[in-house]
C-alpha positions in Angstrom: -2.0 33.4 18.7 -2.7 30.9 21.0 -2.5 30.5 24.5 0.8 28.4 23.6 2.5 30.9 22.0 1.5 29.0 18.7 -0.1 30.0 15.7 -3.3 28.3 15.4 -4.0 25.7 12.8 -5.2 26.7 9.3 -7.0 23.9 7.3 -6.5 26.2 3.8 -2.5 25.3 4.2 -2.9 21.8 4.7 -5.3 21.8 1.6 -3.0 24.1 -0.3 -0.3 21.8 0.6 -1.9 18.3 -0.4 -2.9 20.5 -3.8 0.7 21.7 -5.0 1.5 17.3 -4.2 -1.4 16.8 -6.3 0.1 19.2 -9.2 3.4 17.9 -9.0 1.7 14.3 -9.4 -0.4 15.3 -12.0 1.6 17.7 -14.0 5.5 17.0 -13.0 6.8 20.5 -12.3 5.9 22.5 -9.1 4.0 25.4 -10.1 3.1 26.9 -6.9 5.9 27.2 -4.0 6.5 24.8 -1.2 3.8 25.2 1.3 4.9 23.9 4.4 1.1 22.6 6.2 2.1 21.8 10.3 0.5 19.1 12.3 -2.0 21.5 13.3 -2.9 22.2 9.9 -3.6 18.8 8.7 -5.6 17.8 12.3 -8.2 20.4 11.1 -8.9 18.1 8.2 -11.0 15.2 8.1 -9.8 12.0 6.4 -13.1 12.6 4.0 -11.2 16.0 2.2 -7.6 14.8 2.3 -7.9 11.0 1.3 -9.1 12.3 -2.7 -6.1 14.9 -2.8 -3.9 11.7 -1.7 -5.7 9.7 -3.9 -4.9 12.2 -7.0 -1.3 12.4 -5.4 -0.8 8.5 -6.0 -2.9 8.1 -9.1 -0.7 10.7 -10.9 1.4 10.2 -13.8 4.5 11.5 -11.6 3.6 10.0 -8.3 7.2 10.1 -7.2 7.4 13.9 -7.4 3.7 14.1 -5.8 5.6 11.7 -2.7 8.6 14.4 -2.6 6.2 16.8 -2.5 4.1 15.9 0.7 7.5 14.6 2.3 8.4 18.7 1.3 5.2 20.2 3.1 5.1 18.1 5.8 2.1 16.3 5.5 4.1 13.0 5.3 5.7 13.5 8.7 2.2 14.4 10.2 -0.6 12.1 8.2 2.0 9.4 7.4 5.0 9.1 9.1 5.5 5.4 8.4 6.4 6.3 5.1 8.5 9.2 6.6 10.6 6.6 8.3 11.9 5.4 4.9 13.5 8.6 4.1 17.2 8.3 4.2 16.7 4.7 5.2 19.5 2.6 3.9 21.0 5.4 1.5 24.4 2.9 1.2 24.8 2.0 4.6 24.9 -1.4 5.4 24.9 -2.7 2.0 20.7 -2.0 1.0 19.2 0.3 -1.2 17.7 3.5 -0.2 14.0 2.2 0.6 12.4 5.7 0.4 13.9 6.0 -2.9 13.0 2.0 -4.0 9.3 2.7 -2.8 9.1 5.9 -4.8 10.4 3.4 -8.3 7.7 1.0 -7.1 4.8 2.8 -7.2 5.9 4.5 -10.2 6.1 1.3 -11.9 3.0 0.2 -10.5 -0.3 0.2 -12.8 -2.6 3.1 -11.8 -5.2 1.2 -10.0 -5.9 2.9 -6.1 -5.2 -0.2 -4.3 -2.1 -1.5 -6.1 -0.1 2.5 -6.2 -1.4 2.5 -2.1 0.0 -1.2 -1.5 3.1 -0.2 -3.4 3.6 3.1 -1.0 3.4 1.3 2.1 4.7 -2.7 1.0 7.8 -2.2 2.7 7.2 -0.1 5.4 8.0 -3.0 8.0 11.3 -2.7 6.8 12.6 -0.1 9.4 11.5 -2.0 12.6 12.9 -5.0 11.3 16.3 -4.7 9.8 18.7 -7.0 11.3 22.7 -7.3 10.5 24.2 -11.0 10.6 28.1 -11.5 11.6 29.2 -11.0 8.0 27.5 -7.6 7.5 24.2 -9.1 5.7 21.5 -7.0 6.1 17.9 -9.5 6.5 14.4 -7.9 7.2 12.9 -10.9 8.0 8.7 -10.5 8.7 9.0 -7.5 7.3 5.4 -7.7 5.4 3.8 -9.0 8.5 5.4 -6.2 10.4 4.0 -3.8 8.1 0.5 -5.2 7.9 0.2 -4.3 11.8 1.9 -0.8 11.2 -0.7 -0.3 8.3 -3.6 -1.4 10.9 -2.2 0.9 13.6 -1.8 4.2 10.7 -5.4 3.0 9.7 -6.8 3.5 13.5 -5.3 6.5 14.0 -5.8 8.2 10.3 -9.0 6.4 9.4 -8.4 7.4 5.6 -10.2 4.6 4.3 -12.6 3.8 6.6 -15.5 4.5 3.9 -14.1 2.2 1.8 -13.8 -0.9 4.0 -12.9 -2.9 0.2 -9.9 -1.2 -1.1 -8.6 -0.8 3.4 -9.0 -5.1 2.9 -7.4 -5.7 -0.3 -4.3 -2.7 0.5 -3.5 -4.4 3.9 -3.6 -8.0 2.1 -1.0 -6.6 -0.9 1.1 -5.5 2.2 1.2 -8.6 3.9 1.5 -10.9 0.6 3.9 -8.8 -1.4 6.7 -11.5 -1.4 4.9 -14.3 -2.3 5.1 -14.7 -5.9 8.3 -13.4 -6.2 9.2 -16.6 -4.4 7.8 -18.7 -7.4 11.0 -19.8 -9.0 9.6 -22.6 -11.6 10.1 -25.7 -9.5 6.4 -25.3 -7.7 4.2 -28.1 -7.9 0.4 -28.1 -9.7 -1.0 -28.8 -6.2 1.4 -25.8 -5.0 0.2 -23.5 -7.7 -3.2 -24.0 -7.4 -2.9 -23.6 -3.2 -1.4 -20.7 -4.3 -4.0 -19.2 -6.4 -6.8 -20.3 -4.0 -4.9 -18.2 -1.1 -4.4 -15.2 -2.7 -7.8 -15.4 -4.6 -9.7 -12.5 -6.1 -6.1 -10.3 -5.3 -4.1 -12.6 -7.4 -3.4 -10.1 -10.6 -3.4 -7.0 -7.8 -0.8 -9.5 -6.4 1.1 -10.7 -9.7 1.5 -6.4 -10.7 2.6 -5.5 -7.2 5.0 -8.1 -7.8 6.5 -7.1 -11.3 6.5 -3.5 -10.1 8.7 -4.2 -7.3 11.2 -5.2 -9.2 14.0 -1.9 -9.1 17.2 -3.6 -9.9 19.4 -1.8 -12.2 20.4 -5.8 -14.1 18.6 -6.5 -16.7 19.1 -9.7 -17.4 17.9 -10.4 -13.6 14.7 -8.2 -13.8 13.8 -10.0 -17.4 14.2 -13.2 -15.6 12.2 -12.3 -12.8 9.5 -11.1 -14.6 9.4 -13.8 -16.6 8.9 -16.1 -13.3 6.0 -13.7 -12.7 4.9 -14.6 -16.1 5.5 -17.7 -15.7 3.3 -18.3 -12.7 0.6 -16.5 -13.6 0.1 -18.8 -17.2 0.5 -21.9 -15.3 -2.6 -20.4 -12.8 -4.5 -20.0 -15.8 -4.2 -22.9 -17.8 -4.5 -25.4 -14.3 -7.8 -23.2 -13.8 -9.2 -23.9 -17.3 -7.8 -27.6 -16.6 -10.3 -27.7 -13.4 -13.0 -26.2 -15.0 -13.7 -28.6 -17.8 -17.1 -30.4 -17.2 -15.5 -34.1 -16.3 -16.6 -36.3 -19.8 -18.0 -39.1 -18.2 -21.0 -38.6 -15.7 -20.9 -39.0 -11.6 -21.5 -42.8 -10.7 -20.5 -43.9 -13.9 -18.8 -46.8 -12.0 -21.2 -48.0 -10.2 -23.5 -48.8 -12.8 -21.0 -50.7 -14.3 -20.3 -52.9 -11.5 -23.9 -53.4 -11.1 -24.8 -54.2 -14.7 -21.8 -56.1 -15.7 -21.5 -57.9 -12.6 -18.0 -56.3 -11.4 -15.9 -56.1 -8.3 -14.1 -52.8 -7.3 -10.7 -53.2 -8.9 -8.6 -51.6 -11.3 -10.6 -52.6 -14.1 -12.8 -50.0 -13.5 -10.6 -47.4 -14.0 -9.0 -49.0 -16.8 -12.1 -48.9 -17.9 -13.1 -45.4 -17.5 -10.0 -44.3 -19.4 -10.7 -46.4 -22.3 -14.8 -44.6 -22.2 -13.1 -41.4 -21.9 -9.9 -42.0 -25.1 -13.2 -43.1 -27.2 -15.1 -40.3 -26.1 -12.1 -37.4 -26.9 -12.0 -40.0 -30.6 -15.3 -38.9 -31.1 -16.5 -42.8 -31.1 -18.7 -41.6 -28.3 -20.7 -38.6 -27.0 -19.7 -36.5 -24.1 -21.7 -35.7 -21.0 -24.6 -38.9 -22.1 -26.4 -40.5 -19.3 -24.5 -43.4 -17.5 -26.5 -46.4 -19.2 -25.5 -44.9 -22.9 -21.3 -46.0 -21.6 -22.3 -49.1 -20.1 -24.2 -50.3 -22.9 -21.2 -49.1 -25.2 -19.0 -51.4 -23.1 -21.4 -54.3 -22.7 -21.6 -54.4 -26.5 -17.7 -54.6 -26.4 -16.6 -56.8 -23.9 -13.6 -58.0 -25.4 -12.2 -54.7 -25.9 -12.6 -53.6 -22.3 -10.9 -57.4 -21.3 -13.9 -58.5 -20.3 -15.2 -62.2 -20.4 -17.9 -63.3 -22.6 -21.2 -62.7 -20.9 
């Protein structure tokens, strides 16, 4: 005992305990009894033994049994009691789903990839500190995901469980703090909008776009199918604008200004009129693509009259 009165802390029940999550994540059915690991336990391990057992615990095929499981042996209420908060939170009162049990669906529903099951465990952990109740009983949780990017900063300092893998810390804390975003795409946005869009969220964007369709719990499905197929949706219109600006423009740079100087031209309208017309003959195939600037100006020269220009 210790001079507390206290048993001392035994790091081979914290590991035992983070091991019978790991089999419940892995395999589905306890096969081992609860062990119940104290805070004690768990300090005597170093982030570097009991960040693969989590690891495991979210990469399983059951990781909602593997979550009941740590929240069962107490490691939840010791390494991560953020996530301990959501227990029992909401449950029917005031008019919002149980978010322990909606954060359990999500990373279920979530692809096995480490930094999209993590993102999806601790995406609405803001909720808690920032559930408001308007006059007519609406429940709002508004900065919810900024709000739980600091909390995941703060659990971070004090846990340090993935401070030796500084990537997957960066692109977990940017899921957290982006995971409303697309779901806000509702069809209406923009090319300029869409393309801001993908240039924000950058190399997270289908990390981003699965976060999103996993979050999607509700029990409609004619709202979930239509939701996902916003989702859908934005990520097509992404892809086809980023093939759009990828295309090697037709025409070279400065094509202009060797037509003004050869032809004698003012900077007007014509020129893009003119431009268009290279560029409709060149998709014809009348003309080559990508050909030195001269090759287009001697095209036109030869063809005044169809570019409405006067007679030389």
């Amino acid at each position: 005992m210790t001079q507390e009165g206290r048993a001392p802390g035994d790091a081979e029940r914290a590991r035992h305990a983070l091991e019978r999550a790991v089999a419940c994540a892995e395999r589905g059915t306890p096969d081992r009894p609860v062990v119940l690991a104290t805070a004690d336990d768990l300090a005597l391990l170093a982030a570097a033994d009991s960040r693969p057992l989590l690891d495991r615990v979210m990469m399983g095929e059951y990781p909602d049994e593997g979550l009941d499981a740590l929240l069962a042996g107490g490691v939840l209420d010791t390494v991560l009691p953020e996530v301990k908060a959501l227990v029992g939170f909401g449950d029917g009162e005031w008019r919002h789903k149980d978010v322990w049990k909606h954060t359990k669906q999500v990373v279920s529903q979530s692809v096995p990839r480490l930094e999209i099951r993590w993102a999806a465990l601790f995406h609405d952990i803001g909720k808690v500190r920032t559930r408001t109740i308007s006059p007519d009983g609406e429940v709002h949780f508004l900065g919810h995901a900024e709000v739980g990017a600091r909390m995941f900063d703060k659990l971070e300092r004090r846990r340090r469980l993935f401070a030796a893998d500084e990537s997957l810390r960066e692109a977990i804390r940017f899921l957290v703090l982006h995971h409303l975003r697309a779901s806000a795409y509702d069809g209406t946005w923009t090319d300029s909008a869409v393309r801001r869009f993908a240039r924000e969220v950058g190399p997270h964007l289908e990390d981003l776009l699965c976060l999103s369709r996993a979050d999607i719990t509700t029990k409609r499905p004619e709202k979930k199918r239509r939701v996902i197929g916003m989702l859908d949706e934005l990520g097509e219109r992404i892809t086809l604008l980023a093939a759009e600006d990828a295309k090697i423009p037709p025409l070279p740079g400065g094509v202009g200004d060797v037509l003004m100087a050869r032809l004698g031209l003012r900077p007007s309208r014509l020129i893009g009129d003119i431009k268009r017309a290279l560029e409709a003959a060149i998709e014809a195939g009348e003309l080559e693509p990508h050909r030195e600037a001269e090759y287009y100006v001697d095209f036109v020269a030869e063809h005044r009259a169809r570019f409405a220009l006067p007679d030389a």
